[in-house]
C-alpha positions in Angstrom: -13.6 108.8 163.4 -15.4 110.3 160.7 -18.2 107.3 160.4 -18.3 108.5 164.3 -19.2 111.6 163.9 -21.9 111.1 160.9 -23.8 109.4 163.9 -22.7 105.7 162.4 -22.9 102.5 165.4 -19.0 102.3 165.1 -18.6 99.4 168.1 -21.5 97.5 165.9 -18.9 97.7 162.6 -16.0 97.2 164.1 -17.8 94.0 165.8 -19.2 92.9 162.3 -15.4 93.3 160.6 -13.7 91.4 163.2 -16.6 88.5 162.7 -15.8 88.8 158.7 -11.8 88.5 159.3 -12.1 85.7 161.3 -14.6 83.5 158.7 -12.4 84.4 156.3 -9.4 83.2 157.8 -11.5 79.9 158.6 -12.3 79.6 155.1 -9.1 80.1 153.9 -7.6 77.1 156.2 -10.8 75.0 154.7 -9.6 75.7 151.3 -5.8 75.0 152.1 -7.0 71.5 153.1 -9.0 71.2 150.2 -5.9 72.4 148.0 -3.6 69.8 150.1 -6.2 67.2 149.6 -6.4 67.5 145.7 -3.1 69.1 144.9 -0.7 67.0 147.8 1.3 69.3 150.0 3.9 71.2 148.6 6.8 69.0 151.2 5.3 65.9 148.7 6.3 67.7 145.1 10.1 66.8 145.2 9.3 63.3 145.8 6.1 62.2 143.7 3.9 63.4 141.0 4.4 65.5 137.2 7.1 68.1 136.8 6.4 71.5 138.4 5.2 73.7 134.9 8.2 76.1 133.9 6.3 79.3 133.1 8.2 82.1 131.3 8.8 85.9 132.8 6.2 87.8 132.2 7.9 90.8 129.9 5.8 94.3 130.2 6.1 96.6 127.0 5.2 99.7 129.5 6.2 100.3 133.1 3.7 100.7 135.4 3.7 104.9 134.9 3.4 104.9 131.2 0.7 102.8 131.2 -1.7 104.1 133.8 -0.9 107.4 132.3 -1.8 106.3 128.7 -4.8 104.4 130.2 -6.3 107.3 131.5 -5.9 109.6 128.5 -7.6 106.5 126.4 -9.9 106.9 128.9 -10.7 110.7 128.3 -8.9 111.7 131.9 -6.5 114.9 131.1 -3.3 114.4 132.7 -1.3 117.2 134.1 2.0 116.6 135.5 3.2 117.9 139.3 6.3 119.1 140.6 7.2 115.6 142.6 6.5 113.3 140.6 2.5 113.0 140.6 -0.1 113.6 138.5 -3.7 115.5 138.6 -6.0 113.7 136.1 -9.2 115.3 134.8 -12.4 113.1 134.0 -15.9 114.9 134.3 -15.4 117.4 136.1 -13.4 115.3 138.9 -9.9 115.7 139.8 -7.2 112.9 141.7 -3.8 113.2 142.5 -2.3 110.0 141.3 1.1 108.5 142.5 3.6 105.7 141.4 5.8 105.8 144.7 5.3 106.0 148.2 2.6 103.5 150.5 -0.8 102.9 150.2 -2.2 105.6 152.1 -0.6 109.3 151.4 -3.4 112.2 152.3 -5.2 112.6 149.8 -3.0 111.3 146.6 -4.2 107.8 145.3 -1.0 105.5 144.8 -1.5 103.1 141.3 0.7 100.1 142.1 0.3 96.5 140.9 -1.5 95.0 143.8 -3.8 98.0 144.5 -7.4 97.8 143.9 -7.1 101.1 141.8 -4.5 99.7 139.2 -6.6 96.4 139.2 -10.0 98.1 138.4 -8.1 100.2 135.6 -6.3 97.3 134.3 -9.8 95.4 133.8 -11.3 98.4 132.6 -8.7 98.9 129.6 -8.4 95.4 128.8 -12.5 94.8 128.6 -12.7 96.5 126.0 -10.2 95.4 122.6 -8.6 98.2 121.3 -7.0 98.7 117.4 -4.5 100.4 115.4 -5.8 98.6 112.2 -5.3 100.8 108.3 -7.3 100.1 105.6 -4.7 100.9 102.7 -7.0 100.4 99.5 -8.4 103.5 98.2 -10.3 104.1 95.3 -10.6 100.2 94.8 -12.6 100.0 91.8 -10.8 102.3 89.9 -7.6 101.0 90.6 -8.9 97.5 89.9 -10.1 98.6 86.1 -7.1 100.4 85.8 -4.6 97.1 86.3 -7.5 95.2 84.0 -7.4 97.5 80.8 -3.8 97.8 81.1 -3.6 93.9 80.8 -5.8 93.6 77.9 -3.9 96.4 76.4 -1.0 94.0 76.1 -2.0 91.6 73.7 -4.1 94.1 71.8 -7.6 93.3 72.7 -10.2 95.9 73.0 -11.3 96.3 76.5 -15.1 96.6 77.2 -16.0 95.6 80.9 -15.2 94.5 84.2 -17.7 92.4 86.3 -15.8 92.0 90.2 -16.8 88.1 90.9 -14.8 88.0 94.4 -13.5 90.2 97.1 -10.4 89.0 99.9 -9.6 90.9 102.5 -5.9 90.4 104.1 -4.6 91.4 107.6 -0.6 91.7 108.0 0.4 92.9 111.3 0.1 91.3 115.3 -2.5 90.7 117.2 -2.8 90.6 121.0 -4.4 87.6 122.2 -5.9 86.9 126.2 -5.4 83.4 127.0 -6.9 82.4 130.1 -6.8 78.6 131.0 -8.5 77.0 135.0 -8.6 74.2 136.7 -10.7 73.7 139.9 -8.8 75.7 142.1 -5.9 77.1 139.7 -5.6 79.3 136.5 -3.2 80.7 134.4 -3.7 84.0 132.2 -1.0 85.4 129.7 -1.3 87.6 127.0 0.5 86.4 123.6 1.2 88.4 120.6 1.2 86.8 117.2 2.3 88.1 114.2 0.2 87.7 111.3 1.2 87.2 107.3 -1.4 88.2 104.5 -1.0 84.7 103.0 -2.0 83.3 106.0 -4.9 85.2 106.9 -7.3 85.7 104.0 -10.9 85.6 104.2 -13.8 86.0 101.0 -16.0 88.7 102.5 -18.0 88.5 98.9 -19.1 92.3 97.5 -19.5 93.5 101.0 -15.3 93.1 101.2 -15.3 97.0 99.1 -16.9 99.3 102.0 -14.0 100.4 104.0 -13.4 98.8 107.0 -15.1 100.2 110.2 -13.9 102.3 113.2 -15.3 99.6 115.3 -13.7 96.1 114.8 -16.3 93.3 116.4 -15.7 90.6 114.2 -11.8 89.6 113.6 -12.5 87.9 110.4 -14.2 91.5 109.2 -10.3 92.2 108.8 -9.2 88.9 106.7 -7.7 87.5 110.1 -8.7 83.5 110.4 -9.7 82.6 113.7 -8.8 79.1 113.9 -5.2 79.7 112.9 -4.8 82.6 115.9 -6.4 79.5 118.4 -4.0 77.1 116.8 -0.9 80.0 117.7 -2.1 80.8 120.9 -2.5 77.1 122.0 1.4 76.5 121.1 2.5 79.2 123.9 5.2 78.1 126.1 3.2 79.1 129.5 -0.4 78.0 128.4 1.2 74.4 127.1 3.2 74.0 130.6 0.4 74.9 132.8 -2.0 71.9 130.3 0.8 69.7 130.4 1.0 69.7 134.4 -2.7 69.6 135.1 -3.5 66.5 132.6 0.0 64.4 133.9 -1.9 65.4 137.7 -4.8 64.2 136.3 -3.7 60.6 134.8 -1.9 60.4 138.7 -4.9 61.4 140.6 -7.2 59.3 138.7 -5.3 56.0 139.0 -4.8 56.6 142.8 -8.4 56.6 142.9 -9.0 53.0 142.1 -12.3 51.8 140.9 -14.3 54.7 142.3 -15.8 55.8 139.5 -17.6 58.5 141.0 -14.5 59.8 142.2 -12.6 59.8 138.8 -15.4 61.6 137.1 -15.1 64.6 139.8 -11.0 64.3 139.7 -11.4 64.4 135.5 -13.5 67.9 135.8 -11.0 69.3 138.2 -8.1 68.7 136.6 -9.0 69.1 132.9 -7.9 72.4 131.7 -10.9 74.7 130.1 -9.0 77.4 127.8 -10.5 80.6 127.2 -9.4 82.9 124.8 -10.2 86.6 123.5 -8.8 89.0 120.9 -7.6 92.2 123.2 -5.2 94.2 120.8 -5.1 94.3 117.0 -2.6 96.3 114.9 -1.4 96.5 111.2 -2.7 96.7 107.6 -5.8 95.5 105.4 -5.8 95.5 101.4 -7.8 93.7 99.5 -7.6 90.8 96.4 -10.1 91.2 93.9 -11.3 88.4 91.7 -12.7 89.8 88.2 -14.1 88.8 84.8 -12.5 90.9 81.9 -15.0 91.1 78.7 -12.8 92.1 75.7 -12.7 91.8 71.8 -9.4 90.4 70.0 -11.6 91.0 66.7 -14.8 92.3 65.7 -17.4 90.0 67.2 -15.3 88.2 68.8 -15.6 88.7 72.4 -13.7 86.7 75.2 -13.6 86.9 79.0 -11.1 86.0 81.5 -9.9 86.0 84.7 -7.4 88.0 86.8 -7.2 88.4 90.5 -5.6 91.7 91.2 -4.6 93.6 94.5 -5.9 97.3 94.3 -3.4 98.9 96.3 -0.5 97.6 94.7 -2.2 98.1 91.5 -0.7 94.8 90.5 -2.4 90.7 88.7 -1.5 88.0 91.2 -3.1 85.5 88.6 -3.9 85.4 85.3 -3.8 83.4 82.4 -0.3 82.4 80.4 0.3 84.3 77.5 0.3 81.7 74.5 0.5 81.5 70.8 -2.9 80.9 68.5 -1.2 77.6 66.3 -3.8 78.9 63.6 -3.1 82.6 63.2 0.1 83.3 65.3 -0.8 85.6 67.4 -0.8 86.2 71.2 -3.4 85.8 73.5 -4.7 84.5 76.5 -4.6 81.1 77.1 -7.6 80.4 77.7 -9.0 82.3 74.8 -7.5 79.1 72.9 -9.3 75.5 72.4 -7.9 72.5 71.0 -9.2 71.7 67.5 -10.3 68.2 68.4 -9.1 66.8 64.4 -5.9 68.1 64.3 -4.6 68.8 67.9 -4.0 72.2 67.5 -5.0 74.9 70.1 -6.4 78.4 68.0 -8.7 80.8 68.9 -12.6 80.0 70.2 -13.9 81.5 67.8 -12.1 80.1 64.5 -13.6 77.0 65.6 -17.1 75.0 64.7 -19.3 73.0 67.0 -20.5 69.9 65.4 -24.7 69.9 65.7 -24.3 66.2 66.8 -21.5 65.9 69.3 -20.9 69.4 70.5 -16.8 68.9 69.6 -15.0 71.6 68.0 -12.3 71.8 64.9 -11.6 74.2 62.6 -13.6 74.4 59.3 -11.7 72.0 56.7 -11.9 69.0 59.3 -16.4 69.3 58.9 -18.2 67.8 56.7 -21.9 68.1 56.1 -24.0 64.7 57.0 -26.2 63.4 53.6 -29.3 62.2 55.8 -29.5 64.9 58.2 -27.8 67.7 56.3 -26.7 68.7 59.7 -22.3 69.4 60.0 -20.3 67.1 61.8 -16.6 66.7 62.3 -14.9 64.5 60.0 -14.7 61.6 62.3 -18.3 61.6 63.3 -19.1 60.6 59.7 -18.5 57.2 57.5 -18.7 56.2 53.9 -21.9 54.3 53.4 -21.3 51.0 51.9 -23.6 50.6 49.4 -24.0 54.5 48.4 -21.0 55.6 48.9 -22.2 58.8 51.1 -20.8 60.6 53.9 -23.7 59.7 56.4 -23.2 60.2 60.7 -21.4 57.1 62.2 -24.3 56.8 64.0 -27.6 56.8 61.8 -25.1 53.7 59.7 -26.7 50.3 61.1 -23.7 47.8 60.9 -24.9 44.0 58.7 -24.5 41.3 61.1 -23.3 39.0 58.5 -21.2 41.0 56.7 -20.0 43.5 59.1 -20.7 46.1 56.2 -22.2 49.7 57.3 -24.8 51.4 54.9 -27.9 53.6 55.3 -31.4 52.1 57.3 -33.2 52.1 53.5 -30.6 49.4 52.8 -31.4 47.2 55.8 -33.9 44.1 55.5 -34.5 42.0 58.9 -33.7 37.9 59.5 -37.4 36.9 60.3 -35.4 33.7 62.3 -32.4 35.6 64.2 -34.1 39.5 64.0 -30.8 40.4 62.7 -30.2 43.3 60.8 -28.3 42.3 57.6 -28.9 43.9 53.8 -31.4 43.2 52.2 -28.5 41.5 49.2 -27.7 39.5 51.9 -31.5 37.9 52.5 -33.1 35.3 50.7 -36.4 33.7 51.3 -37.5 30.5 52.3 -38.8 27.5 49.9 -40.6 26.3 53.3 -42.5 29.1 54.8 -41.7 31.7 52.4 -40.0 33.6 55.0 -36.4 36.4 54.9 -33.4 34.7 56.4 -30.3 35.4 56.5 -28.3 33.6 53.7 -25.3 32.5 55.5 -27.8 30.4 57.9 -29.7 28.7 54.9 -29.7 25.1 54.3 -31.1 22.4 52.0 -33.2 19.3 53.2 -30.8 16.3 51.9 -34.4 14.5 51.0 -36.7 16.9 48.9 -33.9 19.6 47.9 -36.1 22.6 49.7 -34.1 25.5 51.1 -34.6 27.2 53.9 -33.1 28.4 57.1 -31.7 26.2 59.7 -34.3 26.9 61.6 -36.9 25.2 60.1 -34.5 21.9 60.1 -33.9 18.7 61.9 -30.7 16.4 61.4 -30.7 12.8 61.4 -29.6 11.1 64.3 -27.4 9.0 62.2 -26.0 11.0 59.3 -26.5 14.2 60.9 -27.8 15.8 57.7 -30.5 18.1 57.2 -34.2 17.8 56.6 -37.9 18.5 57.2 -39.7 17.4 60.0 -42.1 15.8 57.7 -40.0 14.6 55.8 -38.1 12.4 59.2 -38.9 8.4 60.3 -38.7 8.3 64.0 -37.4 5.1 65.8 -40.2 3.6 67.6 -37.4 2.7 70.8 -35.6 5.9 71.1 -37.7 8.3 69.2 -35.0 10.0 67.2 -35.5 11.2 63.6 -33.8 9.6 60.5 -33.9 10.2 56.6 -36.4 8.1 55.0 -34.6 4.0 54.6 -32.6 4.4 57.4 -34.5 2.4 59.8 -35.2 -1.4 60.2 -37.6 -4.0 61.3 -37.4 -5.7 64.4 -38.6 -9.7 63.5 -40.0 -9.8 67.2 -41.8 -6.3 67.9 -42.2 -5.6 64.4 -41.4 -2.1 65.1 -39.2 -0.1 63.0 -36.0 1.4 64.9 -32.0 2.2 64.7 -30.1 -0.5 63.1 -28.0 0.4 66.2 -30.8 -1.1 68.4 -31.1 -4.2 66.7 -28.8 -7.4 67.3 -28.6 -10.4 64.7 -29.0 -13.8 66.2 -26.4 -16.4 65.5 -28.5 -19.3 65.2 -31.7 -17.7 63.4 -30.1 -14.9 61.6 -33.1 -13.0 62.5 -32.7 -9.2 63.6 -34.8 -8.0 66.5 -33.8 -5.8 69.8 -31.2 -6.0 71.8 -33.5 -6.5 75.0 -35.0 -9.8 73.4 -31.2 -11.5 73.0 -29.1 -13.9 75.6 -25.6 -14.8 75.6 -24.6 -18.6 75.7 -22.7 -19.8 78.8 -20.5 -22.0 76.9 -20.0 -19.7 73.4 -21.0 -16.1 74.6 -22.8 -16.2 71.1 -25.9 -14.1 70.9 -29.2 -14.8 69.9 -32.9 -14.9 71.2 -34.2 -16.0 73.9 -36.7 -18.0 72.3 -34.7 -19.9 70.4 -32.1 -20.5 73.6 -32.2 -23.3 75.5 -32.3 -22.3 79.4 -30.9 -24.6 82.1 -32.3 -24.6 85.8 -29.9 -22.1 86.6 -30.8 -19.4 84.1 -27.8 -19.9 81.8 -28.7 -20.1 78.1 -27.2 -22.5 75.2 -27.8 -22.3 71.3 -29.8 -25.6 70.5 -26.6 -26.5 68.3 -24.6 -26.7 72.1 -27.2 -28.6 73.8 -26.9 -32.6 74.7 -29.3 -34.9 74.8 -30.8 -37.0 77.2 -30.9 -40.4 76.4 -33.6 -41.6 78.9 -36.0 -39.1 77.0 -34.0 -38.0 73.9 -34.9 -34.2 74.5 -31.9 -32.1 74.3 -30.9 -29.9 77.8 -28.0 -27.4 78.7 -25.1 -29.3 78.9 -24.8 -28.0 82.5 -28.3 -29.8 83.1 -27.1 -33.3 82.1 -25.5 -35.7 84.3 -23.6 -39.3 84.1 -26.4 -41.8 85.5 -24.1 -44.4 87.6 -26.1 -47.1 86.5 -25.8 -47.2 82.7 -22.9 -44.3 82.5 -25.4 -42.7 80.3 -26.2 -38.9 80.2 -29.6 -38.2 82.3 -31.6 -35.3 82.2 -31.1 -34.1 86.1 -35.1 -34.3 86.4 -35.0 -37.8 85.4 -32.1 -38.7 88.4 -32.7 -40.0 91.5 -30.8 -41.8 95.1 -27.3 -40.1 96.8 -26.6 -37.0 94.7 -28.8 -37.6 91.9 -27.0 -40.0 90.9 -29.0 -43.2 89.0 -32.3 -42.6 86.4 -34.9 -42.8 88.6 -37.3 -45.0 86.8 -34.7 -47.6 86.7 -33.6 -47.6 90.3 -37.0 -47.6 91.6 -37.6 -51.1 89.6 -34.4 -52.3 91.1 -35.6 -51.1 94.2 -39.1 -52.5 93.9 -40.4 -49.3 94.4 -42.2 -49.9 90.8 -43.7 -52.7 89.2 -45.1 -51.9 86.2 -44.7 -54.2 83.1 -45.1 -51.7 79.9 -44.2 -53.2 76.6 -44.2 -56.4 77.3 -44.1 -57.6 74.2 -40.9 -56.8 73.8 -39.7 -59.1 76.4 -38.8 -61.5 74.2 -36.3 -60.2 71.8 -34.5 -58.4 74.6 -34.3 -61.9 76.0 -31.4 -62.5 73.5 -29.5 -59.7 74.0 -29.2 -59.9 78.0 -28.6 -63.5 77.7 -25.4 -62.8 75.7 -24.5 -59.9 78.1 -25.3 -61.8 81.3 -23.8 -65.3 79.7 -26.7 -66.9 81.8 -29.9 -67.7 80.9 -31.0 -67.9 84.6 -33.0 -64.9 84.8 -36.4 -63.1 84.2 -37.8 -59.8 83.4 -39.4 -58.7 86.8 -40.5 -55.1 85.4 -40.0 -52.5 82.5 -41.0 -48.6 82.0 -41.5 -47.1 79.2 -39.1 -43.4 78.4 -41.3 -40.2 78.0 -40.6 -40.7 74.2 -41.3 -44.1 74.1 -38.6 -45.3 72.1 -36.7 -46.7 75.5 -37.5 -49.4 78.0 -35.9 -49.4 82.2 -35.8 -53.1 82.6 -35.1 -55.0 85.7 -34.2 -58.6 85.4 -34.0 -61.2 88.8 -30.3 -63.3 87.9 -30.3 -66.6 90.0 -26.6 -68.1 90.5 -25.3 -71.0 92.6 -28.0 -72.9 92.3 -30.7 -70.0 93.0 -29.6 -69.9 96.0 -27.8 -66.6 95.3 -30.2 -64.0 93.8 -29.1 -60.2 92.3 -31.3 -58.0 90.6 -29.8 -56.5 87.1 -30.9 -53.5 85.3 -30.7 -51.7 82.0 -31.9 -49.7 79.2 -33.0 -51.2 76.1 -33.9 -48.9 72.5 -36.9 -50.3 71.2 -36.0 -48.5 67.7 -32.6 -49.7 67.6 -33.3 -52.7 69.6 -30.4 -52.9 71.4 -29.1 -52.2 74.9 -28.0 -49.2 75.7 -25.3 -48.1 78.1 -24.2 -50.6 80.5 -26.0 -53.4 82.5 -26.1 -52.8 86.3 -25.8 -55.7 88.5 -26.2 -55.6 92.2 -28.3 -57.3 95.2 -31.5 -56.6 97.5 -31.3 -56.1 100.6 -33.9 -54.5 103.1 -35.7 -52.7 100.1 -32.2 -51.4 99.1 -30.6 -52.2 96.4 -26.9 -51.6 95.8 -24.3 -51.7 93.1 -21.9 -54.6 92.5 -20.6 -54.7 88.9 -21.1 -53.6 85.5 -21.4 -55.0 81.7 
């Protein structure tokens, strides 16, 4: 009525609110379906899916009355109570009647019920901004601080003479309100939750800046000494917020397996369903004092000035930390512990100052465990010093160089240097060398077993044989294996003529003679050793001493046993090279006059007498030389004789050997016949 009669289009309105009812109503059937869709419908939730999240009552510390009224006095409204129950508040120069009972609309008086749009915009109002009851109980800090300082000092009777503040702490005890709001797609839980806070736990350095008294206005939580991780950490363990997580992540693990291998689709159902936690501090009350740390300057005697450190709570005027009270070992009396040091000699822990820094290591004893050094005059503990040796002087450990024969420890002006090894040994313990006139150490010297020189070992060879000691030019060297010997040592090989090991050389067995190894053979028959070129070799390769070798007796040259055969003519032993017919087995030169191969007639002039002597052998004298050869060593004759019997009509061909020297036969008389240019073997004489 009254947009009416200002001269507003009322049918146009009413038109234009009817059209906005109705699209929302079709939006909020859209986002039902959505809700079903995601969420399932509620008819599903007893059968399938997480656990419905068990949220705790929500328990108010003011009723709806006392708080709007308290809001709007924080608010700078002056309220005036009415006679029934309603208020008139005051705020520039404006006046409402406010109500707690009744319905919405009342005449003029404006009801503040949860639900409203009034209580909602105050409610957002007073919780935008955080407020605080928050005391700062240190006063006079400083003071206070030197106060507690001087006193402690005064305890052990030291003279106090400054205080330097090195750290500041501030500590919160009391609550603190905390807004925890935690969404989903299209969900969200919000919950306030106090937690109480203990000054142990919530302690923060704030450096120097930690003195100025805390503020009226309260941005920063941690200006306080609160720790913001550890109020996150609380507020994350509430009942509600932990439920309404738990739910949505369980939903999330079912939704996203009932997807499949959409991948697209889990990605979207992981964003929905995650829970995104936000959190701010909206109510702060309780106490801050402070922890100081400091560094106390104070004398326990003249020019003797120490510092320690306490930590100390001002407003409690009390030391939270500080060093143990213990007893100097030296003097007795009580101090500080850490005004004491251990004397580094004798264990015992005294007073700094009673002490003395050695100039070389920086250690610390008391004064009758120094010594003064004799080289560098500077004073050292008693165990950074040694007795020298050789002068008998306390000298740094150090500056001593150490002999490396000897082990003995003396000053540098005592030292001479090995000009063999470069050791370091003293110069008592050097000597010089006969050879190069050169220091050496005398416990490496030696003595060349040919000329007497000494030396060092150095300068030394050994002989390969005796191993002992002597000069290079002074050594033979074997001509075969090059190694050095003393002078004698070596011998002559008869066949090289060089001069080598006797270990190189062999003696031979049949010559005596001494010559290498490499110029020896082994007999076949004996195994005896000697050379080769006095060793008779058979056609094989096997060797014989001349006294093992046999002799032919076609051509009276001695062979290898192993080279002589049986000739089956005279049963005489034939050089192989001389044999002939089936396996070798008759002297050629004889069975090729048998044969007729031959007819050669040499010494004939011996016919005669050997005439005789085959008569006697044949008992007949009806035969006649056909042919003879003379041996290679022409003392032997291969005769063949043509013996007639039976009236010559029976003819056989004999044959023999005959020694001109000893004229005589020799080995037995063959007798067989002719036959086709063949002849073979009957009998035997």
């Amino acid at each position: 009525m009254l947009d009416s009669l200002a001269g507003k289009d009322v049918v146009e309105a009413t038109r234009i609110a009817e059209k906005s009812i109705q699209d929302a109503k079709i939006k909020l059937e859209e986002e039902q379906i959505n809700i079903n869709t995601l969420l399932g419908r509620m008819g599903d939730a007893a059968d399938m899916g997480p656990k419905c999240p068990s949220l705790p009552e929500t328990n108010h510390s003011m009723d709806i009355c006392s708080f709007v009224l308290a809001a709007q006095e924080s608010l700078g409204a002056k309220v005036i109570p009415q006679s029934d129950n309603s208020y008139i508040c005051e705020l520039n120069h404006e006046r409402e009647l406010i109500r707690f009972e009744g319905t919405d609309v009342q005449g003029d008086n404006i009801l503040y019920a949860p639900g409203t749009s009034v209580f909602e915009r105050l409610v957002s109002k007073i919780i935008s901004k955080p407020l605080h009851n928050v005391e700062d109980v240190d006063k006079n800090v400083e003071e206070n601080t030197e106060k507690v300082a001087q006193s402690w000092v005064a305890n052990f009777n030291g003279e106090f003479k400054k205080m330097y503040i090195e750290k500041v702490w501030r500590c919160f005890t009391g609550s603190t309100l905390i807004k925890v709001r935690s969404t989903v797609a299209h969900d969200s839980y919000e919950r306030l939750i106090s937690i109480d806070c203990l000054p142990d736990d919530h302690r923060i350095d704030t450096e120097l800046k930690g003195l100025e008294p805390v503020t009226e206005f309260i941005d920063d939580p941690s200006g306080v000494g609160m720790i913001p991780d550890q109020l996150t950490e609380k507020a994350m363990s509430d009942v509600g917020v932990s439920e309404f997580c738990r739910f949505y992540k369980e939903r999330m693990v079912q939704e996203i397996a009932a997807a499949g291998s959409d991948v697209r689709k889990k990605k979207k159902l992981e964003d929905e369903f995650t829970p995104r936690i936000e959190m701010s501090l909206v109510g702060l009350q309780g106490t801050v004092h402070r922890q100081l740390q400091v560094k106390v300057l104070y004398d326990l005697e003249p020019a003797a000035e120490y510092t320690s450190t306490l930590l100390i709570v001002p407003s409690e005027k009390k030391i939270i930390e500080s060093p143990d009270l213990s007893k100097c070992e030296s003097t007795g009396r009580i101090v500080p512990s850490d005004c004491l040091d251990k004397c580094e000699i004798s264990g015992l822990k005294v007073l700094r100052h009673l002490l003395i820094t050695s100039e070389k290591s920086g250690r610390r004893a008391l004064p009758e465990y120094t010594v003064i050094c004799s080289l560098t005059k500077k004073r050292l503990l008693n165990d950074e010093v040694e007795k020298s040796a050789i002068s008998g002087e306390l000298v740094t450990s150090s500056l001593l160089m150490t002999s490396a024969l000897s082990g003995k420890r003396a000053e540098p002006k005592f030292f001479g240097r090995c000009e063999f090894t470069s050791s370091e040994v003293l110069k008592s313990e050097l000597a010089v060398s006969q050879i190069s006139g050169k220091k050496y150490r005398i416990d490496e010297q030696m003595q060349s077993v040919v000329s007497k020189k000494t030396g060092h070992r150095q300068e030394f060879i050994f002989c390969a044989e005796t191993n002992q000691p002597l000069l290079v030019s002074e050594a033979e060297t074997c001509e075969v294996t090059k190694k050095v010997v003393i002078p004698g040592l070596l011998e002559l090989c008869e066949v090289s003529k060089k001069k080598v090991l006797p270990s190189e050389l062999e003696k031979s067995a049949v010559s005596g003679k001494k010559a290498l190894k490499k110029f020896f053979v082994s007999s076949s028959i004996s195994n005896a050793r000697f050379l080769e070129e006095e060793a008779i070799r058979s056609i094989e390769g096997n060797f014989c001493s001349p006294l093992e070798a046999k002799k032919c007796s076609w051509s009276d040259n001695k062979y290898h046993p192993d080279d002589l055969k049986i000739c089956n003519l005279t049963e005489l032993p034939i050089y192989v090279g001389y044999l002939s017919g089936k396996n070798q087995a008759g002297l050629e030169p004889l069975v090729n006059l048998l044969r007729g191969v031959e007819r050669r007639t040499d010494e004939q002039e011996e016919w005669g007498p050997i005439a005789d002597k085959v008569s006697k052998v044949l008992q007949s004298k009806n035969w006649t030389v056909e042919s003879a050869i003379l041996s290679p060593d022409k003392k032997k004759l291969a005769i063949c004789f043509e013996v007639k019997t039976w009236m010559g009509l029976k003819i056989r061909y004999a044959g023999l050997l005959y020694s001109i020297q000893d004229a005589n036969i020799i080995g037995r008389v063959a007798l067989g016949k002719l036959e086709n240019n063949d002849w073979s073997f009957e009998e035997s004489f």
